[in-house]
Backbone as numpy.savetxt, mean C-alpha at the origin, in Angstrom:
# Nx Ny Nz CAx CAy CAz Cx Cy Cz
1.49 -15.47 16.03 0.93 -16.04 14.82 0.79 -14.95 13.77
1.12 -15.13 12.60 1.01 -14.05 11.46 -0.11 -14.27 11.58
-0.64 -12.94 10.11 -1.70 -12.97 9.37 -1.38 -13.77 8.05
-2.78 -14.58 7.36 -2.35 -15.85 6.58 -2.67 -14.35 5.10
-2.81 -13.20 5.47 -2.99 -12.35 4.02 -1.41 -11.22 4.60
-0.63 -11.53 3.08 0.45 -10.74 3.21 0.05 -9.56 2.37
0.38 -8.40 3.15 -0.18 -6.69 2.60 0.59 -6.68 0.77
0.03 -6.37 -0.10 0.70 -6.11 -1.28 2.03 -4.75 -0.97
3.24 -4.95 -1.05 4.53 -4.25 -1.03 5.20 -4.71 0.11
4.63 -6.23 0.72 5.50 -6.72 1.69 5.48 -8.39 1.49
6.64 -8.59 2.37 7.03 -10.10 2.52 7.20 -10.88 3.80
7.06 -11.97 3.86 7.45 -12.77 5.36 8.94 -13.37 4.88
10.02 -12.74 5.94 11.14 -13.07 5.78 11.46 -13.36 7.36
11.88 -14.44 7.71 12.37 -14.83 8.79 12.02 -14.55 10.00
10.17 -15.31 9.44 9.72 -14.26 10.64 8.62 -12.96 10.81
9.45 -12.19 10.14 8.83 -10.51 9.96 8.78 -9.93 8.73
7.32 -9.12 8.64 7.02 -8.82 8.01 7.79 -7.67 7.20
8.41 -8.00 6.05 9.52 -6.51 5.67 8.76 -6.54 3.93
9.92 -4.93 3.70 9.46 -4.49 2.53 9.50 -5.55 1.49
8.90 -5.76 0.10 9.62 -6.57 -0.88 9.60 -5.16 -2.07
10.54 -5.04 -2.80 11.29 -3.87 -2.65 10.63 -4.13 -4.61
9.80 -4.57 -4.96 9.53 -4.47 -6.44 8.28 -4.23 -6.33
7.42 -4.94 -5.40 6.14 -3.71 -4.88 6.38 -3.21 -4.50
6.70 -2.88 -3.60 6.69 -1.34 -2.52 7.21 -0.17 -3.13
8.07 -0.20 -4.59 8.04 0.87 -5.45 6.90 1.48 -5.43
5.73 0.58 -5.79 4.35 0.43 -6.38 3.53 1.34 -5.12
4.09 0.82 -3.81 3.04 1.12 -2.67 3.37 2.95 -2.65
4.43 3.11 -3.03 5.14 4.43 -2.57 4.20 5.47 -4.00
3.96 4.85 -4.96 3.42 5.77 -6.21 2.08 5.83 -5.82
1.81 4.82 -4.96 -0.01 4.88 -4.93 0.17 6.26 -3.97
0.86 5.91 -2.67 1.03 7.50 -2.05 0.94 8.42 -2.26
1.75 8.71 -3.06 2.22 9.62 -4.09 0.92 10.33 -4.67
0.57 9.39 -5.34 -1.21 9.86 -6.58 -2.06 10.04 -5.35
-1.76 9.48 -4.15 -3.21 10.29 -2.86 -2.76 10.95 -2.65
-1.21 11.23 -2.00 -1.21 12.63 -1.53 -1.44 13.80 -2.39
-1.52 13.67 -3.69 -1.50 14.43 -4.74 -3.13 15.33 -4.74
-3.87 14.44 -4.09 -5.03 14.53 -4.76 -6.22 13.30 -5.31
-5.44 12.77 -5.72 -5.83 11.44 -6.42 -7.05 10.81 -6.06
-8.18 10.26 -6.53 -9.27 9.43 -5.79 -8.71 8.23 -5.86
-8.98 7.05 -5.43 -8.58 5.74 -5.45 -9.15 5.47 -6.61
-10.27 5.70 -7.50 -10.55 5.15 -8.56 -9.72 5.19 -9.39
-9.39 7.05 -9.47 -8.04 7.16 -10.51 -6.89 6.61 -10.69
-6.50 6.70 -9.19 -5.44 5.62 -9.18 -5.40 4.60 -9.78
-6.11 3.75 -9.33 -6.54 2.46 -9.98 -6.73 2.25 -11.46
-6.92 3.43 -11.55 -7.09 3.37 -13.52 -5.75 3.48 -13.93
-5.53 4.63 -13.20 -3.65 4.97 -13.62 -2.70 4.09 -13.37
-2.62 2.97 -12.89 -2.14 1.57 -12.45 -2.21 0.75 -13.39
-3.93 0.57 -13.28 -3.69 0.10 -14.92 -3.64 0.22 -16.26
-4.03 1.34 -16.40 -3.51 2.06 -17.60 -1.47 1.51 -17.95
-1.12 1.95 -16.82 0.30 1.67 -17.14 0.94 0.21 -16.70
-0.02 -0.34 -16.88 0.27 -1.56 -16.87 1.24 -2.37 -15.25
1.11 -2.17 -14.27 1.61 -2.19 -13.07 0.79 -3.37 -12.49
1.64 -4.16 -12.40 1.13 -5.29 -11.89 0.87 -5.47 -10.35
-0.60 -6.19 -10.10 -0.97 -6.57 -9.16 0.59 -7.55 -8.51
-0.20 -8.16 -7.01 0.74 -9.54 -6.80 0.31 -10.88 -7.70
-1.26 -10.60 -8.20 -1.83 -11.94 -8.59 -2.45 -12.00 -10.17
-1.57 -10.33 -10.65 -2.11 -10.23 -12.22 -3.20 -10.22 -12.45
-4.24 -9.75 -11.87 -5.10 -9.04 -12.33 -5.15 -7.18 -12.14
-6.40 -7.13 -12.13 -6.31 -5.14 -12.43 -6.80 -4.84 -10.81
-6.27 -3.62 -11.05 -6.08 -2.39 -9.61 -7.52 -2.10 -9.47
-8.31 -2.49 -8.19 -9.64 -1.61 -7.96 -9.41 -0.56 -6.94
-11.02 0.42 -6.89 -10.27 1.03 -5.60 -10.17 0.58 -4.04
-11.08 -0.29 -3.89 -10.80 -1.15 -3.16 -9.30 -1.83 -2.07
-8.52 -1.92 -3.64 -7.47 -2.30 -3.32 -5.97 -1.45 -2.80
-6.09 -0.28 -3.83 -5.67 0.75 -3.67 -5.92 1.82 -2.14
-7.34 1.46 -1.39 -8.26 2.01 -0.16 -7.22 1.33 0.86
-7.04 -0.01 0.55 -6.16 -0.70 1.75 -4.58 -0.44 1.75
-4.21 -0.13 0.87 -2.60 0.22 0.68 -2.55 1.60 1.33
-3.52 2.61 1.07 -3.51 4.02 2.29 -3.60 3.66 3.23
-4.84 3.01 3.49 -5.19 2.68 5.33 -4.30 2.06 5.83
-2.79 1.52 4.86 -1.93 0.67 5.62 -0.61 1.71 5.89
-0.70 2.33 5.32 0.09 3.24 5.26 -0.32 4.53 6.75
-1.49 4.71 6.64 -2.04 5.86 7.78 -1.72 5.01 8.81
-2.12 3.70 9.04 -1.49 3.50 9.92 -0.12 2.90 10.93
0.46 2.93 9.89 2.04 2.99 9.76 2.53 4.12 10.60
1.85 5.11 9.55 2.04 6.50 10.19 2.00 6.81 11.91
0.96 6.19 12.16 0.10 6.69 13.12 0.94 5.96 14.65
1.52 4.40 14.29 1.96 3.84 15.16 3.69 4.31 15.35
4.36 4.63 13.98 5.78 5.09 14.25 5.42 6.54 14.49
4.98 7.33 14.70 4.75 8.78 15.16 4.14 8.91 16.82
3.61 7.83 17.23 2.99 8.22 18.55 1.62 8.24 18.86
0.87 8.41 17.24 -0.57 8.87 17.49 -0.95 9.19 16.45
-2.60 10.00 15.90 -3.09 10.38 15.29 -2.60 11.91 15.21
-2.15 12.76 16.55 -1.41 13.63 16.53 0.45 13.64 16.42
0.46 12.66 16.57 2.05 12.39 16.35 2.60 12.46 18.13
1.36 12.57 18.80 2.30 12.38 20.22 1.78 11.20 21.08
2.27 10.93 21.79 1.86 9.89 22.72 1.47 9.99 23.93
């Protein structure tokens, strides 16, 4: 059974959950501004500042921006093996 909430920079295609490739530009810059440094607030400002659309057109909190890392860490965490990268 899916989840009935699809992650912002993905899609249900036949099944499975894959990239949709006009967010996930989006998911890859939020990266980007954390790995940088970035707080999620800033981000979020810097999102919307430049006008970068949500999935549902409204504005970037950090909130929202908090769940696109944590989806990402653990991305990380499951194609690597671990929190150390081993298994």
């Amino acid at each position: 059974m899916r989840s009935p909430i699809i992650p912002y920079g993905f899609a249900w295609l036949e099944g499975k959950l894959v990239k949709e490739p006009r967010e996930y530009k989006n998911v890859l810059k939020v990266i980007c501004l954390w790995q940088a440094g970035k707080s999620f607030t800033a981000i979020a400002r810097a999102l919307n500042d430049q006008r970068v659309p949500t999935r549902n057109g409204k504005k970037w909190f950090h909130s929202s921006i908090g769940a696109i890392v944590k989806r990402h860490l653990e991305e990380n965490q499951q194609t690597e093996g671990g929190p150390n990268g081993v298994q």
